[in-house]
C-alpha positions as CSV (number, residue, x, y, z in Angstrom):
1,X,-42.2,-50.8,55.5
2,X,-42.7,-50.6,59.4
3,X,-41.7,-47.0,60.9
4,X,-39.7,-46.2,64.2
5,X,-41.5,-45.2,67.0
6,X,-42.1,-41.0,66.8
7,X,-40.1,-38.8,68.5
8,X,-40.2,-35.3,70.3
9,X,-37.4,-33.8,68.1
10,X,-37.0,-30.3,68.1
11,X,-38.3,-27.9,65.6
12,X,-35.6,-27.3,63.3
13,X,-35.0,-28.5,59.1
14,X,-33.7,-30.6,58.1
15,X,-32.2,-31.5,54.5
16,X,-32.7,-34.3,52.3
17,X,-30.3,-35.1,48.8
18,X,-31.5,-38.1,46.9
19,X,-31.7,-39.2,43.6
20,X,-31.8,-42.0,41.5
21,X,-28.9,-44.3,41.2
22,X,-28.1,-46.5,38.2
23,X,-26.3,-48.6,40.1
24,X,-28.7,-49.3,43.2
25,X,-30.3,-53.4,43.6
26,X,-33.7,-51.1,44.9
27,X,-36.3,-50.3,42.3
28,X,-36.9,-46.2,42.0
29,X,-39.9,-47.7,43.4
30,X,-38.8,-48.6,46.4
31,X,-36.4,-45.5,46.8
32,X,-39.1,-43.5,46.6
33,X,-41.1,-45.0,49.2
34,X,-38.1,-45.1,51.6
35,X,-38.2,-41.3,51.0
36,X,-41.8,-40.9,51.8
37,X,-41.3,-42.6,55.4
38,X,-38.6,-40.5,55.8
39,X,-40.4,-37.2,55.1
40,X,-43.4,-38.5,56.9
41,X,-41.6,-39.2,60.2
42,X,-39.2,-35.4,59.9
43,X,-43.1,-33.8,59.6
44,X,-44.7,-35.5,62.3
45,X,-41.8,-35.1,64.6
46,X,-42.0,-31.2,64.1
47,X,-39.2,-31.0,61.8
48,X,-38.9,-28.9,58.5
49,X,-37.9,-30.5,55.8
50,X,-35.7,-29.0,52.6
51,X,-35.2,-30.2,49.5
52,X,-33.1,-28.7,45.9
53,X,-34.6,-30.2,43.0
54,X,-36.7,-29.9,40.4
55,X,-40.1,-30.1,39.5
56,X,-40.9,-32.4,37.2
57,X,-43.8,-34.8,36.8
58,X,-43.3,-38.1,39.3
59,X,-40.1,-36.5,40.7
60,X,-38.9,-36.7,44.4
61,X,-40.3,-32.6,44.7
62,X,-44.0,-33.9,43.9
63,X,-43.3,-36.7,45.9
64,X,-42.5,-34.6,48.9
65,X,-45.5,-32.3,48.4
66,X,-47.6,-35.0,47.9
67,X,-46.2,-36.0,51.9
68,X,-46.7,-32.0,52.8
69,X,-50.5,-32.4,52.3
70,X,-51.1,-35.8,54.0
71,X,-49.7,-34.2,57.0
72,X,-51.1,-30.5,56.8
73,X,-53.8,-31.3,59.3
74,X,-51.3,-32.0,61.8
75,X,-49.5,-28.6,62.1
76,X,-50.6,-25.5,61.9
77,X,-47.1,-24.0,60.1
78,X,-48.0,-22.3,57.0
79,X,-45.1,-24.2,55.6
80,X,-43.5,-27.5,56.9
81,X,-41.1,-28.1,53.7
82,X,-39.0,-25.5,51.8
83,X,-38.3,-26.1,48.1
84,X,-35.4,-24.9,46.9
85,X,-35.2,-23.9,42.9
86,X,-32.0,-23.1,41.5
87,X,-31.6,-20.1,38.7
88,X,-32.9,-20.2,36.0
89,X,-35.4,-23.3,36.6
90,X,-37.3,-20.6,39.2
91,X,-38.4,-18.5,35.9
92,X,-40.9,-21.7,34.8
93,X,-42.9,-20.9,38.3
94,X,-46.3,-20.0,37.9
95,X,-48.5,-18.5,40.4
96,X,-51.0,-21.6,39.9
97,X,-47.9,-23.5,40.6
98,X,-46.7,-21.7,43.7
99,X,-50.8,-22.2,44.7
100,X,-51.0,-25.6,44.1
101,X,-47.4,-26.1,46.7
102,X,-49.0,-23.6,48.8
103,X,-51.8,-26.4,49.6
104,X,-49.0,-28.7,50.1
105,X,-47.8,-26.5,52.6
106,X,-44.4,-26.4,50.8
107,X,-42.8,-22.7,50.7
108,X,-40.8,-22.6,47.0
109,X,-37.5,-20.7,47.7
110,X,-35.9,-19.2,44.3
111,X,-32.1,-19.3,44.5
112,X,-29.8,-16.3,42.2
113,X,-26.4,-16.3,41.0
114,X,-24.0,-13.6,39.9
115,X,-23.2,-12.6,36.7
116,X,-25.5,-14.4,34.8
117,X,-24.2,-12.9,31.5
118,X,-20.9,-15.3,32.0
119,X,-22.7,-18.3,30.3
120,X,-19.9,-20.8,30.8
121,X,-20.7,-23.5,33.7
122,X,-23.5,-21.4,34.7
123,X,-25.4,-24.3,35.6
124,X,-22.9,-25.4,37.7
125,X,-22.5,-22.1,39.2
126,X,-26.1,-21.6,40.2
127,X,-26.2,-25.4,41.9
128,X,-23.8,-24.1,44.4
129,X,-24.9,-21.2,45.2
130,X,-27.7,-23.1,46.2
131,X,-26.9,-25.8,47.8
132,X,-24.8,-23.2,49.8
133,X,-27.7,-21.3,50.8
134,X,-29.1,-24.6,51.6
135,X,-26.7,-25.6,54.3
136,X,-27.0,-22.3,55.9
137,X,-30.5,-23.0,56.5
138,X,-31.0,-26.1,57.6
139,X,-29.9,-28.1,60.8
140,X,-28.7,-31.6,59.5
141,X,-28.5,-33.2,56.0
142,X,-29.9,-36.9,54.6
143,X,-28.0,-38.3,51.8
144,X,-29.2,-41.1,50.0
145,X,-29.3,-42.6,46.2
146,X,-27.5,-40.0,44.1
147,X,-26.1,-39.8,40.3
148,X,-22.5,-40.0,39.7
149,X,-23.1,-39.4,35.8
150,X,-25.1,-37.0,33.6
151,X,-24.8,-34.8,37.2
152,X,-25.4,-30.5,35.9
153,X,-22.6,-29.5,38.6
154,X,-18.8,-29.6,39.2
155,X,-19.6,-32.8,41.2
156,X,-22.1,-34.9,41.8
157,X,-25.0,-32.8,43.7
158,X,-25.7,-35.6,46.5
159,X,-21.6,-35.0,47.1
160,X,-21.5,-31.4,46.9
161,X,-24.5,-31.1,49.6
162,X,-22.4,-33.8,51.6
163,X,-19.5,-31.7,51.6
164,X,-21.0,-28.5,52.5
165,X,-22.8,-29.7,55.4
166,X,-19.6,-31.6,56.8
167,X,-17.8,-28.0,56.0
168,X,-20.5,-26.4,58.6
169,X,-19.6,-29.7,61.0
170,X,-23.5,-30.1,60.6
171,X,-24.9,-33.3,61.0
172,X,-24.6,-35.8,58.0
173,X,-26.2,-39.0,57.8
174,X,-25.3,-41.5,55.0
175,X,-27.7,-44.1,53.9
176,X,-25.9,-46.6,51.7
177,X,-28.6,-49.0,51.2
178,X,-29.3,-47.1,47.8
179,X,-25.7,-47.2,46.4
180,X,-24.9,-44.2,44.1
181,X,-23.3,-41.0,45.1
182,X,-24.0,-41.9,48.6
183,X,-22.0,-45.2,48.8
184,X,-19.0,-43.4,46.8
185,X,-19.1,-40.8,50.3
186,X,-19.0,-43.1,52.6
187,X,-16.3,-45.4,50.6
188,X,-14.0,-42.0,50.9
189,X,-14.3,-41.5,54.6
190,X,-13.6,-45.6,54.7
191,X,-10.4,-44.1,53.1
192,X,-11.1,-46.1,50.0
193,X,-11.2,-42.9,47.8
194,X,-13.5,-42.2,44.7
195,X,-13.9,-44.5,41.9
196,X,-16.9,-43.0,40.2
197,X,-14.8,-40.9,38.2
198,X,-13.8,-43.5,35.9
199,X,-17.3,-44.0,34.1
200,X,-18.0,-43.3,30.8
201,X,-19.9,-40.3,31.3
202,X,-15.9,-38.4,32.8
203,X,-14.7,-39.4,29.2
204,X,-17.5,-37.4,27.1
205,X,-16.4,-35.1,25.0
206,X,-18.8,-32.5,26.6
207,X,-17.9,-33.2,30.3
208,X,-13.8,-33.1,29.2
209,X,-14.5,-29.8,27.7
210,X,-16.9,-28.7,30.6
211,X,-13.9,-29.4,32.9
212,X,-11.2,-27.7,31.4
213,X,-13.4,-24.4,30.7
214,X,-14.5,-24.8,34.7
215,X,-10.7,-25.0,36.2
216,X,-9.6,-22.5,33.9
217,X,-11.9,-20.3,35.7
218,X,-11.5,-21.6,38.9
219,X,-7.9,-22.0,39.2
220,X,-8.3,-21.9,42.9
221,X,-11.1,-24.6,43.3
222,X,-10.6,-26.8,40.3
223,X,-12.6,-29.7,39.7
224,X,-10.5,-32.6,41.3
225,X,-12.5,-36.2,42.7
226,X,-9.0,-36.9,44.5
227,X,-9.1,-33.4,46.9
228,X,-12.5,-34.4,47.1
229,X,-12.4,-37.9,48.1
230,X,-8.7,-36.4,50.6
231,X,-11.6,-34.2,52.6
232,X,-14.2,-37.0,53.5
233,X,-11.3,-39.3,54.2
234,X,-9.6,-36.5,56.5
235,X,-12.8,-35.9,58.3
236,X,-13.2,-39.3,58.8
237,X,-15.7,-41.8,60.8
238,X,-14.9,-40.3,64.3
239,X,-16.1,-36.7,63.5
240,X,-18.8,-37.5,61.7
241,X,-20.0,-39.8,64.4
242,X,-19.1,-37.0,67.3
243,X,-21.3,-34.6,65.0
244,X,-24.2,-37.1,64.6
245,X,-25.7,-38.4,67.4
246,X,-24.6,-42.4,66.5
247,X,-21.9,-44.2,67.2
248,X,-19.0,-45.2,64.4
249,X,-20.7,-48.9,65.1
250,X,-24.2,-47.1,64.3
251,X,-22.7,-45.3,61.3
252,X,-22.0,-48.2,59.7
253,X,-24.6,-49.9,60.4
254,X,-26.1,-46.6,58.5
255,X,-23.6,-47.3,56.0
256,X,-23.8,-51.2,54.8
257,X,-27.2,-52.4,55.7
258,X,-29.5,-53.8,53.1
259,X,-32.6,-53.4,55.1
260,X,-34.1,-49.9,54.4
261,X,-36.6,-50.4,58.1
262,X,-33.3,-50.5,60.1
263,X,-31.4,-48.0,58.6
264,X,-34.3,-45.7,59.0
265,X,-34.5,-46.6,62.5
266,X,-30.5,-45.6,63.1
267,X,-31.7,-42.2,61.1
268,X,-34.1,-41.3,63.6
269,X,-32.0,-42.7,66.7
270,X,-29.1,-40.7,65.3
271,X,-31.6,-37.1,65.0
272,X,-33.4,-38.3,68.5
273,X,-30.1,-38.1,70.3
274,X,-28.9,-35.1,68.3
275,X,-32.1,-32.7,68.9
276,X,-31.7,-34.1,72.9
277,X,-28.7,-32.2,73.0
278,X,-30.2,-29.2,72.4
């Protein structure tokens, strides 16, 4: 996969959400080497690079790392990507594990949440609270892939992260070329609305009874795909675009392409012209 020229972007982070999507034409494969040029090209431009996942064997954490220590000899930062590890997966850290990172020049950042004797939606609770922190910290957001089933939170994660970086009129760029959570975004601020709500997963038993115990609790911010889908529609092409660095033209470009080269060079044209601003 070729690579857009380098850049002198500013030193700041930014975010990446991505995960696997059933319903992508790409190969996991090829997803994941897509996220490996991407990671490359934020570290050698002098960006930071943050991620919220786990850390399993093979998954997009190790894959990142893996990236972190191919480039170590070119900075001297102690750290060049933050790791972010929601409660309670941080409690399986292990000081060989937070070594072995360390080499990889990856900083591991353990994320809390309140009232962890309330066990109800705690999961759910905790991915918030970090993907909050998250979009405090960092300076734009990458979305691309993402599950709209079998998803731990009151939404899918690659959307939640969406929404609170739009929320902080942040930078968002959407890569559709991966389908998933991602295309389901940018399908809402089309002003198409959501339609990933109507697979099989919404009509499991557990997820039914995971909702109504959540928006019992919640009565103020219940889970509800059609507010959702009302917020990226109402904050449209145009903002995102002013927010961005590309043009609505770009965007979609960004949006519908099937080639992953080109919509890594809008990516990189779209961060070039926002760190210029600077």
């Amino acid at each position: 996969m070729s690579r857009p020229s380098l850049i002198n972007a500013a030193k700041n982070c930014v975010a990446i959400s991505v995960s696997e999507s059933a319903d992508s034409t790409y190969s996991n494969e090829s997803m994941q080497s897509f996220v490996i040029d991407v990671v490359t090209n934020l570290l050698l431009t002098g960006k930071r690079v943050a991620y919220g996942g786990d850390l399993r064997n093979g998954g997009f954490s190790e894959l990142m790392a893996d990236a972190g220590y191919r480039q170590r000899g070119f900075s001297k930062e102690k750290a060049m990507i933050d790791q972010y590890l929601v409660y309670p997966l941080h409690k399986q850290v292990t000081a060989e594990l937070v070594s072995s990172y360390k080499d990889s020049r990856v900083q591991l950042i353990k994320t809390d949440v309140e009232n962890k004797e309330n066990k109800s939606y705690l999961w759910s609770r905790a991915l918030t609270r970090m993907r909050a922190q998250m979009a405090i910290n960092t300076n734009a957001r990458v979305i691309m892939g993402g599950k709209t089933m079998d998803y731990l939170g009151k939404m899918p994660g690659v959307m939640e992260e969406a929404k609170l970086t739009l929320k902080s009129d942040k930078p968002l760029y959407l890569i559709g070329c991966f389908e998933g959570a991602a295309s389901q975004i940018i399908q809402a601020i089309e002003g198409h609305g959501f339609t990933y709500q109507d697979n099989h997963f919404h009509s499991t038993h557990d997820y039914i009874q995971f909702k109504y115990t959540y928006n019992q609790e919640n009565q103020h911010q219940k889970i509800s795909p059609q507010q959702d889908a009302q917020f990226f529609k109402d904050y449209g092409l145009e903002r995102l675009s002013k927010n961005n660095g590309l043009t609505p033209e770009e965007n979609r470009i960004l949006f519908y392409t099937k080639n992953p080269s080109e919509a890594l060079f809008h990516l990189f044209k779209g961060l070039r012209k926002v760190s210029t601003k600077k």
